[in-house]
VMD Tcl script that builds the backbone (N, CA, C; Angstrom):
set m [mol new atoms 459]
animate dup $m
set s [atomselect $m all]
$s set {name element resname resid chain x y z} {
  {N N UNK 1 A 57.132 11.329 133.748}
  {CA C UNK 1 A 55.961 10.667 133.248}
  {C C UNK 1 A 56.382 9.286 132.746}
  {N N UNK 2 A 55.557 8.456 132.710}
  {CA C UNK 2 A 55.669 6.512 132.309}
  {C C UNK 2 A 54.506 6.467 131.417}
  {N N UNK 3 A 55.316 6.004 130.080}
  {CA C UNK 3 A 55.084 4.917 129.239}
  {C C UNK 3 A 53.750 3.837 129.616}
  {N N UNK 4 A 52.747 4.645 128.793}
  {CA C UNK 4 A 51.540 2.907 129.824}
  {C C UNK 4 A 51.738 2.133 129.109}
  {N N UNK 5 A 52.595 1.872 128.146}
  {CA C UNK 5 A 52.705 0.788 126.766}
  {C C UNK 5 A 53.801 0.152 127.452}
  {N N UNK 6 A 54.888 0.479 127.251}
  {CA C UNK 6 A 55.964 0.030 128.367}
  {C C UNK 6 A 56.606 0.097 129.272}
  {N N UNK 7 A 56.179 0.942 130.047}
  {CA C UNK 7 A 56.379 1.170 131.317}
  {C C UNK 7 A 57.828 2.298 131.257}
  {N N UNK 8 A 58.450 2.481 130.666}
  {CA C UNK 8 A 59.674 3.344 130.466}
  {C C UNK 8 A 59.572 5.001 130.827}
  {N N UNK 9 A 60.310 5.124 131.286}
  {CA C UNK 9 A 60.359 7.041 131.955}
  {C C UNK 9 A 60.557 7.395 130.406}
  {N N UNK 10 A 59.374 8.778 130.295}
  {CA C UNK 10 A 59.871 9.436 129.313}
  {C C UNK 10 A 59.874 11.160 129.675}
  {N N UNK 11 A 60.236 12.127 129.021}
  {CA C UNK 11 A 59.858 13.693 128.708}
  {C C UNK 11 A 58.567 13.755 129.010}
  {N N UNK 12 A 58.577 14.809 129.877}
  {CA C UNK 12 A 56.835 15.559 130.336}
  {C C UNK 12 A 56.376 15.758 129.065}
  {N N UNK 13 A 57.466 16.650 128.482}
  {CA C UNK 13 A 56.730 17.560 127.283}
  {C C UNK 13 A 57.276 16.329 125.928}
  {N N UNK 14 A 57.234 15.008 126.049}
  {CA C UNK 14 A 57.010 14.569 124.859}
  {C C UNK 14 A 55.650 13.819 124.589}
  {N N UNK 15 A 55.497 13.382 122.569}
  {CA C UNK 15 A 54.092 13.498 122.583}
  {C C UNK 15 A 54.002 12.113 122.262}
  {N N UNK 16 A 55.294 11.630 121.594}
  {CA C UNK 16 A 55.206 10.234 121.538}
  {C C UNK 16 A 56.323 9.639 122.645}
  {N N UNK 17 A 56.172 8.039 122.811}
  {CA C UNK 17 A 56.935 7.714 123.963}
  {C C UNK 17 A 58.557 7.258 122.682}
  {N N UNK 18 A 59.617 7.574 123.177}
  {CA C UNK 18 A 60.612 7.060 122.257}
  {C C UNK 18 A 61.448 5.771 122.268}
  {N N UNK 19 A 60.958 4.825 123.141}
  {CA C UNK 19 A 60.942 3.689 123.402}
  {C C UNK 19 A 60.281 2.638 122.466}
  {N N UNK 20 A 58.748 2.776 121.967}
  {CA C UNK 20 A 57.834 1.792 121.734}
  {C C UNK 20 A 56.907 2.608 119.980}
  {N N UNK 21 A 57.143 4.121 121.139}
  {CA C UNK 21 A 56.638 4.612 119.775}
  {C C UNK 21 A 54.976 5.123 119.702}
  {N N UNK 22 A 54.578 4.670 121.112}
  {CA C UNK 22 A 53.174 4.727 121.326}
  {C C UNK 22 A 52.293 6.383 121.353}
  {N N UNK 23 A 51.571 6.563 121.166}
  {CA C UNK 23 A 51.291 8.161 121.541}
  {C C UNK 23 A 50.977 8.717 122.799}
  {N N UNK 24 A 51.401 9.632 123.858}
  {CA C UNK 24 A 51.439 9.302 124.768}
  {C C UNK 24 A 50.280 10.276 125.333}
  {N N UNK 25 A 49.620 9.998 126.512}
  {CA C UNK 25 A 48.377 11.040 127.222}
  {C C UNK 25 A 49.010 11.751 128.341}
  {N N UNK 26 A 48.307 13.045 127.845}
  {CA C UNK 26 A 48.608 14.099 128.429}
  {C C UNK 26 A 47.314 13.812 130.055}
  {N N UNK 27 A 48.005 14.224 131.864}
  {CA C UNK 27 A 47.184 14.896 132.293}
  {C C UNK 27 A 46.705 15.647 132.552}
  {N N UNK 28 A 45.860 16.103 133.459}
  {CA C UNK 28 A 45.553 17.603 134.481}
  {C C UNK 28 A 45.305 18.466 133.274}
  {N N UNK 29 A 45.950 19.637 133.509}
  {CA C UNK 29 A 45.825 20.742 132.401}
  {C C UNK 29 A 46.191 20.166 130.851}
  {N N UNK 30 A 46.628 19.697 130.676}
  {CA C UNK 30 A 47.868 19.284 129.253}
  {C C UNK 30 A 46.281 19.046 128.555}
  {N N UNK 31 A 45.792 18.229 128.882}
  {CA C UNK 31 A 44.756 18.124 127.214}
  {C C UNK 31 A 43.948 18.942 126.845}
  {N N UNK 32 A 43.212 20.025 128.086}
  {CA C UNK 32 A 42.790 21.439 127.406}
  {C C UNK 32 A 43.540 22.182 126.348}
  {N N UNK 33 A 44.497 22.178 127.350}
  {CA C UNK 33 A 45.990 23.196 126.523}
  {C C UNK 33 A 46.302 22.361 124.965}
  {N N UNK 34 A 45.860 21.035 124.922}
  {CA C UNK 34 A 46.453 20.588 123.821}
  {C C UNK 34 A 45.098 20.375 122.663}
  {N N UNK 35 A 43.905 20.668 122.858}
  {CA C UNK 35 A 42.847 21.053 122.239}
  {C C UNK 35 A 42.688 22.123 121.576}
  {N N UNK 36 A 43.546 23.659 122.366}
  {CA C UNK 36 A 43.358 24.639 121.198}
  {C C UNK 36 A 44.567 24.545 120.751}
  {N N UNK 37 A 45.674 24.140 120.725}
  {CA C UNK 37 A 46.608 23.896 120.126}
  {C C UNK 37 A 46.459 23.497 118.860}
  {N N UNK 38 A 45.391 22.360 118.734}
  {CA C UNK 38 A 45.135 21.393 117.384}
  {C C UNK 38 A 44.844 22.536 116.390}
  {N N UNK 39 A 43.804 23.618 116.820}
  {CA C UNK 39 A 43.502 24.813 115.812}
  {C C UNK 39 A 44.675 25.392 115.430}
  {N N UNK 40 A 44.974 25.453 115.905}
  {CA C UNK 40 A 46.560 26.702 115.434}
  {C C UNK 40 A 47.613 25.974 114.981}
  {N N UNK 41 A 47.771 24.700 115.011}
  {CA C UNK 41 A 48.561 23.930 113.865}
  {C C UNK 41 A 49.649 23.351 114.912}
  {N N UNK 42 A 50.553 22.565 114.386}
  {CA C UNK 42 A 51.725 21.937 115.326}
  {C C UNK 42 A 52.173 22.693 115.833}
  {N N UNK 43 A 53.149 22.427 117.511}
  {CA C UNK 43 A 53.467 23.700 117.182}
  {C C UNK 43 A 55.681 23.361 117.047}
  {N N UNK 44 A 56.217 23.696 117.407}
  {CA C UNK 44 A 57.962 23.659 116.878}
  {C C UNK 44 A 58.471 22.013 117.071}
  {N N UNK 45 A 58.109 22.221 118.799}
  {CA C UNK 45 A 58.259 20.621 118.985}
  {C C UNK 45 A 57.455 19.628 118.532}
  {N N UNK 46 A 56.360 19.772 118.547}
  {CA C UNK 46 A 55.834 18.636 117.475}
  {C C UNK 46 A 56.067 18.371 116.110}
  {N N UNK 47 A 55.866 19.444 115.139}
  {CA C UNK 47 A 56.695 19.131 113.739}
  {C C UNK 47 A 58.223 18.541 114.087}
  {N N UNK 48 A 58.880 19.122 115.770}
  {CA C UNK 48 A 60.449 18.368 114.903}
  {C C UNK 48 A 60.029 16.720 115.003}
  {N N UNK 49 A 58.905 16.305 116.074}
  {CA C UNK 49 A 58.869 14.853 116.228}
  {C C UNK 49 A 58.173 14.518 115.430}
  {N N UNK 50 A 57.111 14.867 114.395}
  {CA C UNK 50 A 56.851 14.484 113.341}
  {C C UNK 50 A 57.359 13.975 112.310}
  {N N UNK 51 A 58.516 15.045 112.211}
  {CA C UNK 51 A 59.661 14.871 111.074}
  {C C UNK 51 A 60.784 14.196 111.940}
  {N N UNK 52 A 60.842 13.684 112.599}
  {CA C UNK 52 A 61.601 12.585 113.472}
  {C C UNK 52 A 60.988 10.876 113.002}
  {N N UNK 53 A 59.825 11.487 113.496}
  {CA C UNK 53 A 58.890 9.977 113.232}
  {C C UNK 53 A 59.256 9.579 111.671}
  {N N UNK 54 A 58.961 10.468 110.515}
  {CA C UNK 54 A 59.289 10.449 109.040}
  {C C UNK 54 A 60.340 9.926 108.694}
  {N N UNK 55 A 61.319 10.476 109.480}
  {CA C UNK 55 A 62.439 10.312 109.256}
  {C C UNK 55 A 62.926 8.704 109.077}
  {N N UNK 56 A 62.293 7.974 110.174}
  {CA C UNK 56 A 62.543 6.981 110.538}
  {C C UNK 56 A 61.445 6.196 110.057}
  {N N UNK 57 A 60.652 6.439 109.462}
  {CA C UNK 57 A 59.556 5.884 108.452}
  {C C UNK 57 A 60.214 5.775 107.089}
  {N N UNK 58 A 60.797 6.666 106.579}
  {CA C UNK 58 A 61.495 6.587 105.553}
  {C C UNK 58 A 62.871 5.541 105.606}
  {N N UNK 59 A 63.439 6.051 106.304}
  {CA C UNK 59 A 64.748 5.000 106.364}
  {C C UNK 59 A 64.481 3.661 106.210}
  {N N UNK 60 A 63.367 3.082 107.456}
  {CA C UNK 60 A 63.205 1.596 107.687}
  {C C UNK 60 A 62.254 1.488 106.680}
  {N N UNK 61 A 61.067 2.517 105.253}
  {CA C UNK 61 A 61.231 1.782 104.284}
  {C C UNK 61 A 62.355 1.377 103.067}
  {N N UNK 62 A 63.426 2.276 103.280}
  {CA C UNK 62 A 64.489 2.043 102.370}
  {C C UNK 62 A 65.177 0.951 102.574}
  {N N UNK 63 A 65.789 0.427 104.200}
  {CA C UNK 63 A 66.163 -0.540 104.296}
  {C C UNK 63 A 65.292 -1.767 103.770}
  {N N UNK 64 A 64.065 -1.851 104.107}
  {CA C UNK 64 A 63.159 -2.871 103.326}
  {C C UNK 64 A 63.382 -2.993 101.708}
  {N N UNK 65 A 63.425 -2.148 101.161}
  {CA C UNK 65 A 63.508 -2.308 99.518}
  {C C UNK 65 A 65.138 -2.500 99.229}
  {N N UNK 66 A 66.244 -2.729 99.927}
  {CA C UNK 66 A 67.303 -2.504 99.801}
  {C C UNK 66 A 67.459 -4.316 100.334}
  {N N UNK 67 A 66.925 -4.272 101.106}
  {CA C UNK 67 A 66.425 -6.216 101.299}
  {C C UNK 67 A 65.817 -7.061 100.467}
  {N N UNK 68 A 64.450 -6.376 100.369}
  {CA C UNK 68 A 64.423 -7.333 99.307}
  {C C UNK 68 A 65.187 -7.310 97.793}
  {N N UNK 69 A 65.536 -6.592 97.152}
  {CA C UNK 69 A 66.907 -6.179 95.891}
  {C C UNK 69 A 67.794 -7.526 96.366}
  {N N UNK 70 A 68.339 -7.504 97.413}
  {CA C UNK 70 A 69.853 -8.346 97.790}
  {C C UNK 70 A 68.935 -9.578 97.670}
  {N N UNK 71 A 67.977 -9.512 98.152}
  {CA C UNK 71 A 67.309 -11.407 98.348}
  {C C UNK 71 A 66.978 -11.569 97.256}
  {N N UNK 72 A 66.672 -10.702 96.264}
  {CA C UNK 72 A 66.490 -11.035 94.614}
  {C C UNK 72 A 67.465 -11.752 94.613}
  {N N UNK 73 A 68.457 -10.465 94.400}
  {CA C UNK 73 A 69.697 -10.578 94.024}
  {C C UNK 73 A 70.771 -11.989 94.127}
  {N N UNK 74 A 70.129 -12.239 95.511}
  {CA C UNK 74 A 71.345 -13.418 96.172}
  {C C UNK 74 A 70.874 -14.696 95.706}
  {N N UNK 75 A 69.681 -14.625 95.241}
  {CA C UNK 75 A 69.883 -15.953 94.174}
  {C C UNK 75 A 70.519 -16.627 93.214}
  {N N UNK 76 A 71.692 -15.960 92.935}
  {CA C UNK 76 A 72.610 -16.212 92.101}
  {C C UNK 76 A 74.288 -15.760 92.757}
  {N N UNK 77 A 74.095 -15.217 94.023}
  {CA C UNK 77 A 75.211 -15.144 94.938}
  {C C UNK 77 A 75.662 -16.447 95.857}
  {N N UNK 78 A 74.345 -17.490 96.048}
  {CA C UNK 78 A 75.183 -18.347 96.737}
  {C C UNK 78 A 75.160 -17.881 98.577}
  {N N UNK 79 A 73.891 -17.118 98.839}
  {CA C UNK 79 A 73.943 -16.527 100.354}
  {C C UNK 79 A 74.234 -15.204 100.566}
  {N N UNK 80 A 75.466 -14.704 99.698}
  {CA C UNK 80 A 76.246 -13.747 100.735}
  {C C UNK 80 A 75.047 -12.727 100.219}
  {N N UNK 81 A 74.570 -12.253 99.354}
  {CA C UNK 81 A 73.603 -10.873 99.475}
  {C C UNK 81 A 72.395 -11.390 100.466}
  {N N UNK 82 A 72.490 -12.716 100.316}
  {CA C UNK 82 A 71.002 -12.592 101.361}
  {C C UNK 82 A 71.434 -12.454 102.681}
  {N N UNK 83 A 72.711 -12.281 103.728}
  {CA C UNK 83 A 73.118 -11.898 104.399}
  {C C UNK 83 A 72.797 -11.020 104.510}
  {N N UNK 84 A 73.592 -10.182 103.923}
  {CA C UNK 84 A 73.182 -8.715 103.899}
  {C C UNK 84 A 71.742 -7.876 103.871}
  {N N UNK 85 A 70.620 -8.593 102.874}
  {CA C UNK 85 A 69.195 -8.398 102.794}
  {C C UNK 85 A 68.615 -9.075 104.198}
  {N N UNK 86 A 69.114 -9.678 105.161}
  {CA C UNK 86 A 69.030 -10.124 106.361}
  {C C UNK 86 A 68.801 -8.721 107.353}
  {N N UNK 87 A 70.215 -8.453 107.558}
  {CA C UNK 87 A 70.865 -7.341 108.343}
  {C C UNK 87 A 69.843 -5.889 107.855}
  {N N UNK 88 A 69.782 -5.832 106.495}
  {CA C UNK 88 A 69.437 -4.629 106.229}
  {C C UNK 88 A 67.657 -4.823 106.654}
  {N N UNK 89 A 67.092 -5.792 106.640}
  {CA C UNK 89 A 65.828 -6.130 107.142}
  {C C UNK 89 A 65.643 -6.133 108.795}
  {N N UNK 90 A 66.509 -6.506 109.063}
  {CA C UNK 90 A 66.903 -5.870 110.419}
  {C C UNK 90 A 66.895 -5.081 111.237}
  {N N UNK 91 A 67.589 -4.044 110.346}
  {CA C UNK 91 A 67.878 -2.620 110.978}
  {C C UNK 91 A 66.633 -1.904 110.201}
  {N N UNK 92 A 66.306 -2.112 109.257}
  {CA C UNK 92 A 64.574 -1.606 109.204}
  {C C UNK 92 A 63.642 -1.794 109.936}
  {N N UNK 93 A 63.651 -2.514 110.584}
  {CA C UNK 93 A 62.938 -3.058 111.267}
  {C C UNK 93 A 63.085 -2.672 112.580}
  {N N UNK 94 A 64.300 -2.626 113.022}
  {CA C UNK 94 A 64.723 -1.700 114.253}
  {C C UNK 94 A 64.397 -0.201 114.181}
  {N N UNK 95 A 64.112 0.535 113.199}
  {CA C UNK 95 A 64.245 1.919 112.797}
  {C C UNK 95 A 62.733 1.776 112.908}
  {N N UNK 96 A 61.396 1.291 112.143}
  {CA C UNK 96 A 60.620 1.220 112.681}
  {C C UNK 96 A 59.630 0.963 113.564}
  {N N UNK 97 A 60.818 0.304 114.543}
  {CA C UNK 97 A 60.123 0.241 115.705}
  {C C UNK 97 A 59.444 1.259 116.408}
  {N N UNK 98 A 60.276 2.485 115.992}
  {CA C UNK 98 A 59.817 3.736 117.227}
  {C C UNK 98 A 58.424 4.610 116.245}
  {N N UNK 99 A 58.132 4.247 115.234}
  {CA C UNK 99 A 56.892 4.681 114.552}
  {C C UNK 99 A 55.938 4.374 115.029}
  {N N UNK 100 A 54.808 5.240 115.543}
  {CA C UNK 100 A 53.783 4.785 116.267}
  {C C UNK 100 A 52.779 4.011 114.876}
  {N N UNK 101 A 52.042 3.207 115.249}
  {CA C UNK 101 A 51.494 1.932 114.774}
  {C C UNK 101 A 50.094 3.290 113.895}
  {N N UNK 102 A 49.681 4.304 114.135}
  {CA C UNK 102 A 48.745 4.812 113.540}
  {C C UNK 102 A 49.020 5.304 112.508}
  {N N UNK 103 A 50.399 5.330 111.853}
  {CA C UNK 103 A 50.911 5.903 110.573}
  {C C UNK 103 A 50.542 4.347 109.492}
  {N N UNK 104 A 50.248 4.829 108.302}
  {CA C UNK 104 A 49.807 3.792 107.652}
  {C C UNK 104 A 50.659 3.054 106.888}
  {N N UNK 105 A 51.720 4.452 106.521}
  {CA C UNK 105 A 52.335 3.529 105.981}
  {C C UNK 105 A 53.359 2.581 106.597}
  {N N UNK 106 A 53.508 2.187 107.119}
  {CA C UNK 106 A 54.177 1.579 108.350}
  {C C UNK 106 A 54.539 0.597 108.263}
  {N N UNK 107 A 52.635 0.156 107.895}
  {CA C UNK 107 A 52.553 -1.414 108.316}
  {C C UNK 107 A 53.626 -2.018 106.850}
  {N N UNK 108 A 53.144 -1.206 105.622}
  {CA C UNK 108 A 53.820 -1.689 104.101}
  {C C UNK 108 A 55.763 -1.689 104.362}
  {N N UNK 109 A 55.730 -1.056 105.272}
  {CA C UNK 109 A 57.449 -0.689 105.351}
  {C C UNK 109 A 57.784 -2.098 106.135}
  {N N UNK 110 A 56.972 -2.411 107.245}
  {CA C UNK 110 A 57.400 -3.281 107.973}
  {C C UNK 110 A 57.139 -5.175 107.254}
  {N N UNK 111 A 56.091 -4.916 106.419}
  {CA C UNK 111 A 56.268 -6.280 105.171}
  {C C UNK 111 A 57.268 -6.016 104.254}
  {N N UNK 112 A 57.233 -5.464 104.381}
  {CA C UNK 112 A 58.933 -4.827 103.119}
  {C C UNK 112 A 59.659 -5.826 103.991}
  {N N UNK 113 A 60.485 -5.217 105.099}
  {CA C UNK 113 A 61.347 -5.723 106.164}
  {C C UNK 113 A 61.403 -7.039 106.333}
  {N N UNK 114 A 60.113 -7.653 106.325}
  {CA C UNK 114 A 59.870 -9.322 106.760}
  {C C UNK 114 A 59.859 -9.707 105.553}
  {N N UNK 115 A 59.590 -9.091 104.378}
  {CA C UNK 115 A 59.940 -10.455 103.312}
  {C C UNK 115 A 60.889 -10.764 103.035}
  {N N UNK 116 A 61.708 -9.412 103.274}
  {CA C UNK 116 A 63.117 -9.524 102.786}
  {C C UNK 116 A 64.310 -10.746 103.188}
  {N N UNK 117 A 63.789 -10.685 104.820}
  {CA C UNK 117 A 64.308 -11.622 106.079}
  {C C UNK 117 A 63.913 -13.178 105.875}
  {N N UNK 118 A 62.666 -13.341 105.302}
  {CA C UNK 118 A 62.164 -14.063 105.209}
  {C C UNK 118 A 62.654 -14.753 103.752}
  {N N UNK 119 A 62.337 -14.033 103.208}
  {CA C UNK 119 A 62.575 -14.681 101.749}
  {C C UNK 119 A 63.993 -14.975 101.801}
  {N N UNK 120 A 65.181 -14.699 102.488}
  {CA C UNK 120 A 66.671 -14.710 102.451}
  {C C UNK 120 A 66.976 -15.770 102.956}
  {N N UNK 121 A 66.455 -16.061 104.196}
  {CA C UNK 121 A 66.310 -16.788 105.351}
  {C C UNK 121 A 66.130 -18.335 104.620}
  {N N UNK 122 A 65.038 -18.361 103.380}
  {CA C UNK 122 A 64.589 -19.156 103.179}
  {C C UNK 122 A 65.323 -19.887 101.667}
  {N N UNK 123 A 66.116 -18.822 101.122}
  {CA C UNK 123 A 67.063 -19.299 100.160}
  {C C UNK 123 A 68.392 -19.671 100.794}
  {N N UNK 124 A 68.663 -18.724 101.823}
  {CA C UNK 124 A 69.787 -19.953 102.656}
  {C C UNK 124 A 69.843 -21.343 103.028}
  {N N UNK 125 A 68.370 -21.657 103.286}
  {CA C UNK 125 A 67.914 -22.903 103.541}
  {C C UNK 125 A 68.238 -23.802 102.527}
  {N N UNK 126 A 67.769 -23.441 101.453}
  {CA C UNK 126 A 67.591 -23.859 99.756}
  {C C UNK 126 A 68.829 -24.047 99.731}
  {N N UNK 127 A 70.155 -23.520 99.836}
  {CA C UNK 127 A 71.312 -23.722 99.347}
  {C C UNK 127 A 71.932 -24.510 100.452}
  {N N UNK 128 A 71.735 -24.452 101.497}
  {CA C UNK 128 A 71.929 -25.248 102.800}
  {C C UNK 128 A 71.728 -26.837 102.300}
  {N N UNK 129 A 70.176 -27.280 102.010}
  {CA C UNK 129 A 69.882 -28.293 101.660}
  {C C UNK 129 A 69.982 -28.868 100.168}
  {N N UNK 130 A 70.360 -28.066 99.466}
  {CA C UNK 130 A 71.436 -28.546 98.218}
  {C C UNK 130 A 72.562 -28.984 98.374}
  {N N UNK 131 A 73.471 -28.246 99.268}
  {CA C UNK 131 A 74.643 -29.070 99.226}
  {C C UNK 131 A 74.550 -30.095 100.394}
  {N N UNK 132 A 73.725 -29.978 101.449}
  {CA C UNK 132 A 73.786 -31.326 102.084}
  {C C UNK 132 A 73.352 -32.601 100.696}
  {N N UNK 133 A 72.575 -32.505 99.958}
  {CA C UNK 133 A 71.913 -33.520 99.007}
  {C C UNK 133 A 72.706 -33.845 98.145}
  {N N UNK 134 A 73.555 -32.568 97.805}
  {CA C UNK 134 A 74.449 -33.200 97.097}
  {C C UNK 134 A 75.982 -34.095 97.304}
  {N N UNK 135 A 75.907 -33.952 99.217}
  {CA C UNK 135 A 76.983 -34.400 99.169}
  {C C UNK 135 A 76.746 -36.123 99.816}
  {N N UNK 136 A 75.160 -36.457 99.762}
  {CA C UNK 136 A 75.158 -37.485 100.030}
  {C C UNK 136 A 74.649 -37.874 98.662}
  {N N UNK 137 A 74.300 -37.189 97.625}
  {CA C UNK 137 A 73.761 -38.155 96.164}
  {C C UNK 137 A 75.675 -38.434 95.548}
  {N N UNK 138 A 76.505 -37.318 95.957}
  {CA C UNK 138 A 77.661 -37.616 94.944}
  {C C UNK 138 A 78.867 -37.155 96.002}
  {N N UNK 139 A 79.153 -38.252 96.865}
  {CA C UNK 139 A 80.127 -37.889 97.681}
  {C C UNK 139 A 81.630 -37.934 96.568}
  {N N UNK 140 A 81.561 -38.443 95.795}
  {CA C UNK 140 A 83.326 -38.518 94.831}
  {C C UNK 140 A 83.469 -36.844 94.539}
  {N N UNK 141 A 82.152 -36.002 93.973}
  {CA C UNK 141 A 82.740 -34.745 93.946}
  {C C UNK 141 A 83.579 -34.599 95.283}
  {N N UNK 142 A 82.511 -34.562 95.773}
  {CA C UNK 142 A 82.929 -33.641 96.963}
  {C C UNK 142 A 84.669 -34.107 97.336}
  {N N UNK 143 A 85.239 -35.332 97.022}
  {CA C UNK 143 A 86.341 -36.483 97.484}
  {C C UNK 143 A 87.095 -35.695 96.799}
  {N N UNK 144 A 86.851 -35.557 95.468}
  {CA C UNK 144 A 87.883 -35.075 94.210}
  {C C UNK 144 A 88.363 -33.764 94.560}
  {N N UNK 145 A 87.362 -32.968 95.227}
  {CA C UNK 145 A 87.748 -31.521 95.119}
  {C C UNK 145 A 88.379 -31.243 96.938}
  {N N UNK 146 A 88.476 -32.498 97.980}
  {CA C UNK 146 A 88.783 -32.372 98.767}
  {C C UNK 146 A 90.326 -32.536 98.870}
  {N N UNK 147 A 90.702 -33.874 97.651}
  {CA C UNK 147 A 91.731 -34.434 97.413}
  {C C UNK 147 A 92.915 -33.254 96.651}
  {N N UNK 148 A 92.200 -32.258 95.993}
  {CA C UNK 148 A 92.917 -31.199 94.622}
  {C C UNK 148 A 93.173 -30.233 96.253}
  {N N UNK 149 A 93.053 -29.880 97.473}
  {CA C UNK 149 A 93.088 -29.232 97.743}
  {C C UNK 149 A 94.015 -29.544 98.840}
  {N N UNK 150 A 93.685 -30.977 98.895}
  {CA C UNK 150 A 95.288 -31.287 99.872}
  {C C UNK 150 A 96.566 -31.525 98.970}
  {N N UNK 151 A 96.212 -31.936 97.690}
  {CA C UNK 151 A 97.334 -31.825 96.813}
  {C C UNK 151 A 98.285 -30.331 96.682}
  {N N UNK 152 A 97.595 -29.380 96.758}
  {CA C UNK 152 A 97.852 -27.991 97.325}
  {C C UNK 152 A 98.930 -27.685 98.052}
  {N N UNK 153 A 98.201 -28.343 99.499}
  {CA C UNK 153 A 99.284 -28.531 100.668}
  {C C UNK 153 A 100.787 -29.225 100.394}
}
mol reanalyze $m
mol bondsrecalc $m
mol representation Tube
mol addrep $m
């Protein structure tokens, strides 16, 4: 069976596609069969992909709150946590990719993810364009501490 979201081969018997994340349609017989099903509750394989989907709902919101913390954080690091609140926004973001878009909380996990990236992204900048400014308002620092370091050598 193919993915109409992205075109990707997936499992007959799966219910979401594990590529995109989309929910996938059953033909022929499958959607009768999957009508009285709904009465009688999930049934093995669907709870495990439920709790698959969760799984990975949870994670990529942890990585989000674990991003934004470091991009707090790296305001007084000088970059290197917002690196990291980068990466970890990242891979949240990768983890919720495969969550199909009808779970709600989702969308809050995936602004988690982008502020984190965003907001990091954007204090790198900040410190980027500080020391360019500062090294054209006061090039002698910069001379003095270039000079102490070949004195070194």
């Amino acid at each position: 069976m193919y993915c109409k979201s992205c075109g990707r081969v997936v499992p007959d018997d799966a219910l979401y596609c594990p590529t995109c994340g989309n929910p996938l349609e059953k033909v022929n017989g499958a959607q009768s069969s999957a009508g009285s099903a709904q009465n009688a509750g999930p049934t093995a394989k669907e709870q495990k992909e439920m709790d698959l989907i969760q799984q990975r709902l949870n994670s990529g919101r942890l990585y989000g709150v674990i991003s934004i913390v470091c991009s707090i954080l790296g305001l007084g690091s000088f970059g290197s946590l917002d690196i990291i609140a980068i990466i970890c926004g990242y891979l949240g973001l990768k983890q919720l990719k495969s969550v199909p878009n009808t779970y709600p909380e989702k969308h809050t996990a995936v602004t988690l993810n982008r502020a984190g990236i965003i907001c990091s992204a954007g204090f790198i900048f900040l410190i980027i364009a500080f020391v360019i400014i500062a090294l054209i308002a006061f090039p002698w620092i910069f001379a003095s501490i270039a000079g102490f370091f070949a004195g070194l050598i």
